[in-house]
N, C-alpha and C positions, 0 to 999 in steps of 0.2 A: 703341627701347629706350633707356631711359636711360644715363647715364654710370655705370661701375662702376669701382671698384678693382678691379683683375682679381690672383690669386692666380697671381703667374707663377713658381712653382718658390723663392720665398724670397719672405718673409713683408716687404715694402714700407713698410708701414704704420708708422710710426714709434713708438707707443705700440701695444702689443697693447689689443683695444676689451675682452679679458678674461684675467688668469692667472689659466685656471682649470684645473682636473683634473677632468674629470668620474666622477664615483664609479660603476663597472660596476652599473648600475640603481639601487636603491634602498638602502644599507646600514643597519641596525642597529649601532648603537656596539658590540655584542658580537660582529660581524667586521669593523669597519673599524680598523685600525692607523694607529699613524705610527713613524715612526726618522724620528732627530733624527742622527746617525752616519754617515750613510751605508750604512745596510739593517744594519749590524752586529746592532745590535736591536732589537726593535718591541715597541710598548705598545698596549695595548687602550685606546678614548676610552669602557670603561660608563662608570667614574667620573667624569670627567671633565663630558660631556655629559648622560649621564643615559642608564638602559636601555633607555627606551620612546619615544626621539627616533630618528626615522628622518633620514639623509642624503642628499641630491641633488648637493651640489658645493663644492666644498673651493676656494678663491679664495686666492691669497697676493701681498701686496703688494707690487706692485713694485718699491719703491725702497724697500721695509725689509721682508726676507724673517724677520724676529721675530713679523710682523703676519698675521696670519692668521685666513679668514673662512670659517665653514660655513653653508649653505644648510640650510633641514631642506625635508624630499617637503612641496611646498605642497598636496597632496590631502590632508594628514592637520592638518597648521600652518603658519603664514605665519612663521618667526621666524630670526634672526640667533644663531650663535654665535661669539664673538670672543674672538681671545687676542694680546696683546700679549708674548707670552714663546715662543714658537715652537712654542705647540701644551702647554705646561705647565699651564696652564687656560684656561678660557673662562665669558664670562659670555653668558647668554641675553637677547633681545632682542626682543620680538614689534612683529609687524607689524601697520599694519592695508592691506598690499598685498602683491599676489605678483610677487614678482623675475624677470623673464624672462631680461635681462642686467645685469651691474657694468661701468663704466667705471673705471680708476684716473686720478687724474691726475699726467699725467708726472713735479712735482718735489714737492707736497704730500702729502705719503703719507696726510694723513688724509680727504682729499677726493674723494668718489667720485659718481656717476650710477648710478644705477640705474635700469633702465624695465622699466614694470611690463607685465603680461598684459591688461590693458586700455590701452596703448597711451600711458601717462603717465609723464612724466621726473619725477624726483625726483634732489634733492641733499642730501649729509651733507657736512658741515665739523667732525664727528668721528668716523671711520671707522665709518658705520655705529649710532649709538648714537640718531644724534636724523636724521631728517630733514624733507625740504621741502617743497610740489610743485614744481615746475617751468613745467611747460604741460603740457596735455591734447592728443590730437592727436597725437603725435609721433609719425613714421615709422620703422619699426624699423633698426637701425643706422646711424642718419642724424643722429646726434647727438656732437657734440665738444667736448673740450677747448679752450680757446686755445692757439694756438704762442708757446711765448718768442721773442722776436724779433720778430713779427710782431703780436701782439696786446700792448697797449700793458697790461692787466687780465689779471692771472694766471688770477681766476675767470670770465672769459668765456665762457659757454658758445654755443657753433654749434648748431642743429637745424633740421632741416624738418618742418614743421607744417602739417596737413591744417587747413581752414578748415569752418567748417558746410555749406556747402555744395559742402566737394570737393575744391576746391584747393587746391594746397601753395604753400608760405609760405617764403622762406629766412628765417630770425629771430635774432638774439642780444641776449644779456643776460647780467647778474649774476646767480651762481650763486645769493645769497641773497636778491636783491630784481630777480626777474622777471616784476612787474607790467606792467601794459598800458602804464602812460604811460614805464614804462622797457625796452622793449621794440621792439630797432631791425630794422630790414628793410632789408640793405645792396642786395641788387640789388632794383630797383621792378618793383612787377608781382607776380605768378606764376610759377611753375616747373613745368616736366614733374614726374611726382611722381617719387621715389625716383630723383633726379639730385644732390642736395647729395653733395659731398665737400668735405672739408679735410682738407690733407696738408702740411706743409710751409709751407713761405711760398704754398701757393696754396688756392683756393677754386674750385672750378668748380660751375655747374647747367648743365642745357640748358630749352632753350624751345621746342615746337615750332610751328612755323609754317605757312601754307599748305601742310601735308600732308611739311613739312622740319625737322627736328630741326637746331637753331644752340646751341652750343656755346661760352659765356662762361666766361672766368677771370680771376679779382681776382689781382693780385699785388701782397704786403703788405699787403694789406688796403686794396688804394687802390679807385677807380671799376673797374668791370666795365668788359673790350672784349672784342668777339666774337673767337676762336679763327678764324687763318684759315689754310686749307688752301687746296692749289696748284686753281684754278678750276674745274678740269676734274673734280675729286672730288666724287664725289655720297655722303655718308654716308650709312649707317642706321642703324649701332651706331659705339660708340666706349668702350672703356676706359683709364681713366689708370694706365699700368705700374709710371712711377715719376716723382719729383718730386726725384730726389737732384740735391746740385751745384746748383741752380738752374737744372735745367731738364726739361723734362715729355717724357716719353717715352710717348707714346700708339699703342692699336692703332688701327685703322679698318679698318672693313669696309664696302665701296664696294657702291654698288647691285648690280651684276653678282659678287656674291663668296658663296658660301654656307659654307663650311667653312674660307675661308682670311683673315686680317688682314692689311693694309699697316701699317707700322711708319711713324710718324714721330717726328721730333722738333722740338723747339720754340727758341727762343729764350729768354734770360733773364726776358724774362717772360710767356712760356707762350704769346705770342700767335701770333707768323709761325713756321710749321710747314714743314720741307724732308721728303720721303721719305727713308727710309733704308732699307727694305725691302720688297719687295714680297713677295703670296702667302706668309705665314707661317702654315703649319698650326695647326689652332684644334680642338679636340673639348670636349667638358661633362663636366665632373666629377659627383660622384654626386649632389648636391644640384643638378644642371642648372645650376649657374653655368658662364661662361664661361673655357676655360684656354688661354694661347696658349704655343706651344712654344716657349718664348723662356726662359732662363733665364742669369742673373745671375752672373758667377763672381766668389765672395767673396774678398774679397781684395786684389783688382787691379782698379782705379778704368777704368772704359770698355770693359771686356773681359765678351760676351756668344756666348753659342750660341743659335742660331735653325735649326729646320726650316723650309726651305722647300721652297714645292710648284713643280718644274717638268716640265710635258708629265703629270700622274697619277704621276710620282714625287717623293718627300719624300727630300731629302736637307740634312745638318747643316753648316752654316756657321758660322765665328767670326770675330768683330771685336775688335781692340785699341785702336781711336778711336770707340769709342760710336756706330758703325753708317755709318761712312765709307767705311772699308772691308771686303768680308768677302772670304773664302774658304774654300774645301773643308779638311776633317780630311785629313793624309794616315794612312793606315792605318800601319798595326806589318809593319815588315819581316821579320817571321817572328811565328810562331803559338806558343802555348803548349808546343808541345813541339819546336822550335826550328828548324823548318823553315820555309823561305824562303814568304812570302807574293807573290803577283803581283798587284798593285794598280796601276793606270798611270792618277794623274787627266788629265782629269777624267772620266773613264769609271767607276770605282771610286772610291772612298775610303770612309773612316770615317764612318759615322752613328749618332749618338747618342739614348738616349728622355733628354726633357730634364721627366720629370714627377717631382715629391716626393709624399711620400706625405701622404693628408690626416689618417693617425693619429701623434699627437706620439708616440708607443710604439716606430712605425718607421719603419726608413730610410726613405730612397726611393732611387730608380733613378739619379738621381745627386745628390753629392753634393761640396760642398767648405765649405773653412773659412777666416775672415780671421786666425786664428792658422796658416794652415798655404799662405799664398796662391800655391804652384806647384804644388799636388797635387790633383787631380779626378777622382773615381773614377764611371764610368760606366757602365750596359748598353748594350748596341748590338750592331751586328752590321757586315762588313765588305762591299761589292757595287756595287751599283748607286745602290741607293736604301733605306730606311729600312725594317725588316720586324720581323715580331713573332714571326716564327721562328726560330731556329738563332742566340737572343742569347746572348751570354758579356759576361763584364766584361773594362773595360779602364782604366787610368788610365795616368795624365799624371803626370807629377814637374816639366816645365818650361813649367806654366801651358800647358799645350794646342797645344807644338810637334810633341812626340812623343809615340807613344802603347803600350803595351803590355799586351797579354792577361794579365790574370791569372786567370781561371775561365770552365769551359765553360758554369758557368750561372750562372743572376741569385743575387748574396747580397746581404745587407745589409753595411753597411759602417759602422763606428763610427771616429770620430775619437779617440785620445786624449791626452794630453801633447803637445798644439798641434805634433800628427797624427807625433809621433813613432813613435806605434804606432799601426798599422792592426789594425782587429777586424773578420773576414767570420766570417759567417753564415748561412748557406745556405738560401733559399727554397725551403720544403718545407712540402708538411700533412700528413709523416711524422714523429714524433720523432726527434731527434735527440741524442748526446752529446758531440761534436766543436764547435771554434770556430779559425779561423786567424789567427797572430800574422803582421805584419810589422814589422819594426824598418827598415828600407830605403827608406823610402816607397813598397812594393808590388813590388820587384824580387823577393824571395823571400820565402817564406812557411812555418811551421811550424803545425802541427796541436797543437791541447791538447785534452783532455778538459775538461768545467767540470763535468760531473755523472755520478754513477756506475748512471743510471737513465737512459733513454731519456726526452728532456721535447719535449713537444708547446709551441714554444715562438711566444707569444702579444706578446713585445714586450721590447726592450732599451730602455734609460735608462743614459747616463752623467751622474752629478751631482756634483755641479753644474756643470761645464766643462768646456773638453778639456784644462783643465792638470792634472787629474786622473790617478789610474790606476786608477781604481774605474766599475765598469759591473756592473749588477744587470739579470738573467736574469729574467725570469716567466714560468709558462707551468702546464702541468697534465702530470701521469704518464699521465691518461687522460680522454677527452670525459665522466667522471661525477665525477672529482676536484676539489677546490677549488684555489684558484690556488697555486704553489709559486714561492718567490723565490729567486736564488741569485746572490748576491754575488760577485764575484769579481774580485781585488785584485791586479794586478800589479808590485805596487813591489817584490815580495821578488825581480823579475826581474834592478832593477840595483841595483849596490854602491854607487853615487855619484850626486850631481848631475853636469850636465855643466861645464865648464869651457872657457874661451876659447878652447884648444887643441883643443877636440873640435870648433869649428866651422869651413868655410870660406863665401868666397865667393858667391855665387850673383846673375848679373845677369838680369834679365826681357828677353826680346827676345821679337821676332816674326818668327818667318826669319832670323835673326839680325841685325837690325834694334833696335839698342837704343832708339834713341830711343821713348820708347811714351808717348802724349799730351804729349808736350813736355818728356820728363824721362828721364835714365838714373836707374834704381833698381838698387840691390845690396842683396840680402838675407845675411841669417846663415841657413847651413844646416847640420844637426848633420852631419859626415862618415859614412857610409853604416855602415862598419868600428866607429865608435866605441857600445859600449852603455850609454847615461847615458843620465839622467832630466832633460829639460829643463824643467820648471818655469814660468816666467812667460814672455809671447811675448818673442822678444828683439827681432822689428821687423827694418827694412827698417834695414843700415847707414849708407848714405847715399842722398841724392838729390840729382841735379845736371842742372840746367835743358840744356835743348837749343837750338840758335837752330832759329827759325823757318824750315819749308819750305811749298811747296806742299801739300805731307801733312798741316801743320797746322791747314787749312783746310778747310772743305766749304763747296759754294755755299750762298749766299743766299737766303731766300724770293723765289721770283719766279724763279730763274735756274738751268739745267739743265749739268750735266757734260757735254761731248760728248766726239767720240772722240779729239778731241787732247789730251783732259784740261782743257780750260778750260770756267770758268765763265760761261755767255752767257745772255742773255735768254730765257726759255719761252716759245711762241708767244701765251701769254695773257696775258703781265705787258707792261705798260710804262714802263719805269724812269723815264722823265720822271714820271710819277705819283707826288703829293707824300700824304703823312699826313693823313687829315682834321683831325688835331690842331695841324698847320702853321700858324703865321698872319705875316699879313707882318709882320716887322719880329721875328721870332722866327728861330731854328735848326734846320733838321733832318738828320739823321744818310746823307749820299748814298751809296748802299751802292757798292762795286765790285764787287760780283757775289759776293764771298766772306764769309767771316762764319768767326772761330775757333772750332776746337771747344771747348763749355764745358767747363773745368774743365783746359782744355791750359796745359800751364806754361813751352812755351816762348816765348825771347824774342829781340828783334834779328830780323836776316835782313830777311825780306818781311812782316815785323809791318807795320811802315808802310807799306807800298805795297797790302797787302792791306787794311788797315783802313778803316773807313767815314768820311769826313770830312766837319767839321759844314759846313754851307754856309744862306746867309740863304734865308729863306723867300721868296719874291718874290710871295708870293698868289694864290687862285685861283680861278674863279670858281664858284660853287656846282652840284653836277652831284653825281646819284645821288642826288636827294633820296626819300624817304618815308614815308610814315606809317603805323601801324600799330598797333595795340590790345595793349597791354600782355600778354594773353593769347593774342593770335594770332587771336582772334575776329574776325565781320564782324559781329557783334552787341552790342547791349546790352540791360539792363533800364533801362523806364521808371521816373524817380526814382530809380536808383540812382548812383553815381560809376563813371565808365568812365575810364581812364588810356590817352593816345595818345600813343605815343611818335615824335619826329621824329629820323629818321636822316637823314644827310647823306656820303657815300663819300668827296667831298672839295671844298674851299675853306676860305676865311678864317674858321672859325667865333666868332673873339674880335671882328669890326667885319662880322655879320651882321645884316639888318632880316630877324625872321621873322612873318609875319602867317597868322594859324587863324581859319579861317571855320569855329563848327560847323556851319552848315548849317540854325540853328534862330531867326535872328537876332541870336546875339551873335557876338563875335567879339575876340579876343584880339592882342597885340604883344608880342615878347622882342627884345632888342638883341642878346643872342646864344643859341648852342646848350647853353654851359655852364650856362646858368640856368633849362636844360629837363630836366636829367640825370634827375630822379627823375619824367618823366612829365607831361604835361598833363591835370589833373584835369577834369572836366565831366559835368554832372547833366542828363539831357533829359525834360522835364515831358511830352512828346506823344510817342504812336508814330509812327512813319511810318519812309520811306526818306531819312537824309538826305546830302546829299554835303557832306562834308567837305573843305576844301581847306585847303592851307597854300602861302606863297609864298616863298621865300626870294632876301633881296635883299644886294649888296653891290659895290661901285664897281667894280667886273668884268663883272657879269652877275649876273643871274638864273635859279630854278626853281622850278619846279610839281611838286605833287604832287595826288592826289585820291582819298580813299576815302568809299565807298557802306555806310553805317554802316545796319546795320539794329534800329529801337529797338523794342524789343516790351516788352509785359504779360504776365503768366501766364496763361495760358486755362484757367477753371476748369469751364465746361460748356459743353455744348452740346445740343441741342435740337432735334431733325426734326420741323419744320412739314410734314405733308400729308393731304388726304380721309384719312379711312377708310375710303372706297369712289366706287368710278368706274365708266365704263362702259365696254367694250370700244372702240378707235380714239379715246376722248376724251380731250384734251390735259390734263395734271396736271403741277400746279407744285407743288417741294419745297422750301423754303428750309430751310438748317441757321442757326438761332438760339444767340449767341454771349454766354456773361455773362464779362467784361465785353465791349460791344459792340465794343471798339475797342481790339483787342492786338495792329496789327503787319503784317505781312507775309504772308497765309496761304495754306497749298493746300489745296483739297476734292478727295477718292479719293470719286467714288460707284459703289456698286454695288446693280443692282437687274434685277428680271428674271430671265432663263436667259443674261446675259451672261457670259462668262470672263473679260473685261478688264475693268478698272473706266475711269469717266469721271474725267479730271482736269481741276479746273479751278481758276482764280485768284478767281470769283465763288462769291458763297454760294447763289445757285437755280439750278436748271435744268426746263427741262419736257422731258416725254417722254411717251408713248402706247404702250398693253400691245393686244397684235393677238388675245389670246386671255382666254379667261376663268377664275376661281379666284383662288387667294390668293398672293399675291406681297411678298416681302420686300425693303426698300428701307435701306440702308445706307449712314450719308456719315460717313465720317473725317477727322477734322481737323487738318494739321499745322502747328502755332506751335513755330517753334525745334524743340529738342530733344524736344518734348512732344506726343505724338498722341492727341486723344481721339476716342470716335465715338458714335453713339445707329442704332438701327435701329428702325423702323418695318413693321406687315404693314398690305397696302392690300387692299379685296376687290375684282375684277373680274366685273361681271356683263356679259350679252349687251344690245345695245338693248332697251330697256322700251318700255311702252305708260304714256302719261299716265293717269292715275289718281289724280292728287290734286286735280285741276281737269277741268271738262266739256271735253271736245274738240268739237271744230268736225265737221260732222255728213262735211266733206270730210276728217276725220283717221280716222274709223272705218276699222276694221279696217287699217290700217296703223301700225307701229314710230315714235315718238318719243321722244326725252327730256324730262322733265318734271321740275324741281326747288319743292317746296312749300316755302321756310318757315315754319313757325308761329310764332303769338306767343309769347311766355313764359310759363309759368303755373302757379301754386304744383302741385306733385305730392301726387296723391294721399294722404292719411294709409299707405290700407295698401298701396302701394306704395313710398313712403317708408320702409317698414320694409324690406321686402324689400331696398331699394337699400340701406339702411344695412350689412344683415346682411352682403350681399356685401361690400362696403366694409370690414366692422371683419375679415373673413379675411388682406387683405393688409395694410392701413393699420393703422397704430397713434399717438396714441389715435383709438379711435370716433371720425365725421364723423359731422354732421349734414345734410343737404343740406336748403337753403335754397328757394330756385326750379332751373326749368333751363328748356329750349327745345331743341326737336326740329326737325330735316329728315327731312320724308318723301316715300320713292321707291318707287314702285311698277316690282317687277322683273318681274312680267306678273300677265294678269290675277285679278286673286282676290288677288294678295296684297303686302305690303307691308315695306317695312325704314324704319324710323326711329332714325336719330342723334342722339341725344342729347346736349347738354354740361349737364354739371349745375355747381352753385355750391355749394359747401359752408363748415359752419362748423370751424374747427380750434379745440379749446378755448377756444370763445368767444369766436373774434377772427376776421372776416370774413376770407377768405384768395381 
């Protein structure tokens, strides 16, 4: 499987790939609305739009919500309707293609992607009014924007692109001139298909190889290196979580794993990967993508929850150092109605569902906010291990030290006034006219009605923010009603803003543990007693670095925790082992086993004694060399270019002698490995098997490497030479007949006879002998590469004859011979000639003529005779 941005409970992805709303089926302008007020009132788009323009999906621009784009149903038109004034008008736009998705890009509000339902990227550089193509070919969602920062070209765009014959392509270019000859291919070669991501400062595809998926990431946009995991990892899947802070948070799922991900994470630039969790529960969301129970707590930088699976039970773990350390939830010392809970971990504790819902309409199961970073409101349940039964909610006020029951059953949960008020809503597919307030951060809670009708309700929206006090209801009075909207506004609740004196305090710890990634933070929190309106987030009041402990470290690639708490060597690393990028008279980085956690702020202490220091390179002699085809193939086409790439594990690659033999009498020299980066090109005029060798030399030592390239042609037909007919125990030879003669490497499957297995063979004849008599069908298949053709043939078997086409010798009377006559050649009859023709023009077309022919005749006993015939015909007048 290829590399996915996996959707883990909060949306990673740094530009959404679309704001879009998709409109409940298809609307007519005479029931689609807008408010522009926040639901106060709504206006009908006939006028506007037009009455007889149907809609599919309402798009609004990211970084200027003025800008606004409707789809119309491409079953009826391809066209654009656009309003630069928030929906006040719009001008129409036809298409001559059909939109599948819109890209925006992140800071140019007027520049978008679009790809269409035939698989083609197009670009506008005026939102929508005029546009481009792009490239043909393109992968769906596999196409990006450039990153500020990283991409040097605002309008850069990223895509993977299928090639004519199949393969994907990593590509970029210029949004408005992405011709062929400006048209770059950062990593060489090929890609698994539907592997391109860009996120961040990083770029990852995979390639798979000898039957092994290898996993590359560019960082900055510099040269590709392979992604490397601890030795003993056999991937098959792999999703990139997150790329925040500069650095990559990836699942893996290990050969031996069916339902559960290992969690790791990466260094600054994405390449050397440590564990950070093991057996992390994994289930498919409704579209069969991949979701893993990992979820993100917004807010607070390094701080996650994870299910994991231990012994067949799932239970929820949290980290405050981005996956260093975790432990157990402890449950709520008492239950909802105020009785002592007996929880004693690690036997019990708190487990949480850490899934979001995939409708933007509603909550999900939990939920938090970076305007509101100590409050997390969750379903779960309290025991063993993690169940789907007997959930209630519970939230956290101190970022996930403590926890407390607030309902016996699952609700939804709105944030609002940067989570000054809590809004529940009860999971039901009963109506309902009740909603619960909390002003406390969930310690107590009040009951409101919001409608005086029972409403079957279908989806909350607060808008635009949580600094708001406005959230809008929809839903229906009954399953035949049209949707019903219901506003509802709770600023008339307080008399004021809040004021400096309404807030205190609040420090983030863990176990009371303040230092958290290398920093004491205190936040501003409204006083529980006080009822004001707070307005804009007030933020974190200050932050104040930590010195440096062992806590603010995790081991190194290559090196394992043990139980005394230190960082040592894994039995498969060897620390003396230098950078293939080393070379003498350079620096590289000698780890201590340890390595800080990215994005930890503190400083002093064992900073320096943990840190890695640079030391000279001393050189080394070439080892783990090899070679290998751009595609991961052992094949090539004849006259085609085949790309071999030389890897090298480690030595001096700046003062390396590399000499390529292809195998076919030329032969090539590079001084070093940097001047091989994009691939050794090579064209081979003949098929056959050739070995490949490359030598690598350098004032240390020496290596070898050798691959067995196999060069083939396309095989376009083939041909089954044999009799028409034979005699019973007489030896018959079959050749398969090959155009072109000479493509390669082949195997022949014969089958013939009453046999069940077929004969395989490396040779194109075989003979064989039929022990009884009748009609028998003879079949050889041919397989070149990828591609199997076959031809079948019927042969007839008669019993031993009697000669009959020549006198026998007076001592052959009355006894069994074989006798083969041929005759000469000889024009065919006039009115036989016609007959043959007539049969002829039934199958063939146009009409043959037949020419001469020449017969063998066999006499199958006495009296009577069979003669074979080849005839010669004319094809429109041209001897064939």
């Amino acid at each position: 499987k290829p590399i996915d941005s996996v959707r883990i409970n909060k949306l990673l992805t740094k530009v959404p790939r679309s704001n879009v709303l998709p409109t409940p089926g298809c609307l007519t302008p005479e029931k689609a609305t807008e408010s522009t007020d926040y639901g106060t009132t709504y206006e009908k788009l006939n006028d506007k739009v037009g009455l007889k323009t149907i809609l599919s999906y309402l798009y609004v621009c990211p970084t200027n919500k003025r800008k606004i784009m409707l789809l119309t149903d491409p079953e009826i038109e391809s066209s654009l309707l656009i309003s630069s004034d928030e929906g006040a008008t719009y001008q129409k736009y036809r298409l001559n293609f059909y939109i599948q998705s819109l890209l925006f890009h992140p800071k140019q509000e007027d520049w978008i992607l679009a790809y269409s339902q035939d698989q083609k990227l197009y670009s506008s550089a005026e939102f929508g009014r005029r546009w481009q193509l792009i490239q043909e070919g393109v992968v769906p969602n596999r196409f990006y924007w450039s990153v500020m920062g990283s991409n040097k070209e605002p309008d850069l765009v990223h895509l993977e692109a299928r090639t004519v014959d199949g393969h994907s392509q990593y590509l970029t270019c210029r949004m408005q001139n992405c011709t062929e000859a400006n048209r770059n291919k950062p990593f060489p070669g090929y890609i698994d298909p539907d592997s391109l991501i860009v996120q961040d400062d990083y770029v990852f595809v995979q390639l798979t190889s000898g039957g092994r998926p290898h996993y590359y990431v560019s960082y900055r946009r510099n040269a590709f290196a392979q992604m490397k995991l601890p030795k003993y990892a056999l991937p098959k899947d792999m999703h990139v979580i997150s790329t925040d802070e500069n650095q990559v948070f990836a699942a893996v799922q290990e050969w031996n794993q069916n339902d559960t991900y290992n969690l790791y994470i990466s260094d600054t630039r994405g390449v050397y990967f440590t564990l950070a969790l093991e057996n992390v529960q994994s289930s498919r969301g409704p579209e069969g993508n991949i979701m893993i129970d990992l979820y993100e707590v917004a807010g607070i930088k390094g701080m996650f929850l994870a299910n994991k699976k231990i012994d067949n039970q799932v239970k929820t773990f949290i980290t405050y150092n981005k996956g260093r350390d975790w432990r157990l939830l402890q449950a709520p010392d008492t239950d909802l109605r105020g009785d002592p809970v007996h929880c004693l971990l690690p036997y019990c504790s708190l487990h949480l569902h850490l899934k979001v819902s995939e409708n933007p309409y509603t909550s999900g199961i939990i939920a938090s906010r970076d305007t509101a970073p100590s409050i997390i409101v969750a379903s779960g349940n309290i025991g063993s291990e993690l169940s789907d039964s007997d959930i209630s909610m519970f939230v956290s006020s101190d970022a996930g030290n403590t926890w407390r029951q607030i309902f016996e059953e699952e609700h939804s949960v709105l944030y609002l006034d940067q989570g000054g008020v809590l809004v529940a809503m009860k999971h039901t597919s009963l109506p309902i006219r009740h909603l619960w307030l909390s002003f406390d951060e969930g310690r107590s809670w009040s009951k409101y009605s919001f409608t005086s009708i029972p409403l079957f309700v279908d989806g909350v929206l607060g808008e635009p923010g949580e600094e708001t006090l406005i959230m809008t209801v929809f839903g229906h009075f009954s399953h035949r009603s049209e949707w019903q909207l219901v506003k509802v506004d709770y600023k008339s609740i307080f008399d004021r803003r809040c004021a400096e004196e309404d807030y205190r305090p609040w420090q983030l710890h863990s176990q009371g543990e303040a230092c958290i990634m290398g920093a004491k933070r205190i936040y501003k929190k409204r006083k529980s007693e006080r009822k004001c309106m707070q307005g804009k987030y007030a933020g974190a009041m200050e932050s104040e670095p930590c010195v440096c402990t062992e806590a603010d470290f995790d081991c190194d690639y290559g090196y394992e925790r043990h139980s005394n708490g230190q960082c040592l060597p894994a039995f498969w690393f060897n620390p003396s082992s230098l950078s293939k990028d080393c070379s003498l008279g350079q620096s590289y980085l000698n780890s201590t086993g340890y390595r800080k956690v990215v994005s930890n702020n503190c400083t002093d202490g064992v900073r320096e004694q943990y840190t890695a220091k640079p030391q000279k390179c001393p050189g080394k002699a070439p080892r783990g060399l090899r070679i290998v085809t751009a595609d991961g193939k052992l094949t090539a086409e004849q006259g085609h270019n085949v790309t071999l790439m030389v890897q090298l594990e480690e030595g001096d690659v700046q003062r390396t002698l590399i000499q390529v033999d292809f195998g076919d009498g030329i032969a090539v020299s590079y001084v070093n490995l940097s001047s091989m980066e994009d691939g050794i090109k090579h064209v081979y005029h003949n098929v056959g098997i050739f070995r490949v060798t490359v030598q690598v030399d350098n004032s240390l030592g020496s290596d070898s490497a050798v691959l067995y390239l196999h060069v083939t042609c396309p095989l376009e037909h083939v041909h089954l030479s044999l009799p028409f007919v034979t005699t019973k125990n007489k030896e018959v030879n079959a050749t398969a007949v090959l155009w072109p003669s000479q493509v390669g490497t082949l195997t022949y499957v014969w089958w013939y006879g009453n046999n069940t297995e077929p004969l395989i063979t490396l040779e194109g004849s075989i003979s064989f002998r039929f022990t009884s008599e009748g009609m028998n069908t003879i079949t050889v298949q041919v397989s070149a590469g990828n591609a199997i053709l076959q031809d079948t043939k019927t042969i007839a078997v008669y019993g031993e004859c009697l000669c009959a086409c020549t006198p026998c010798r007076p001592q052959a009377q009355g006894r069994q011979c074989n006798c083969w006559q041929p005759e000469a050649a000889r024009p065919l009859p006039r009115e036989q000639r016609v007959v043959v023709e007539k049969e002829l023009s039934r199958v063939w077309s146009p009409p043959l003529r037949v020419m001469w022919f020449t017969c063998t005749v066999m006499a199958t006993r006495p009296g009577e005779h069979l003669s074979v015939c080849v005839l010669k015909v004319a094809l429109l007048h041209s001897l064939t």
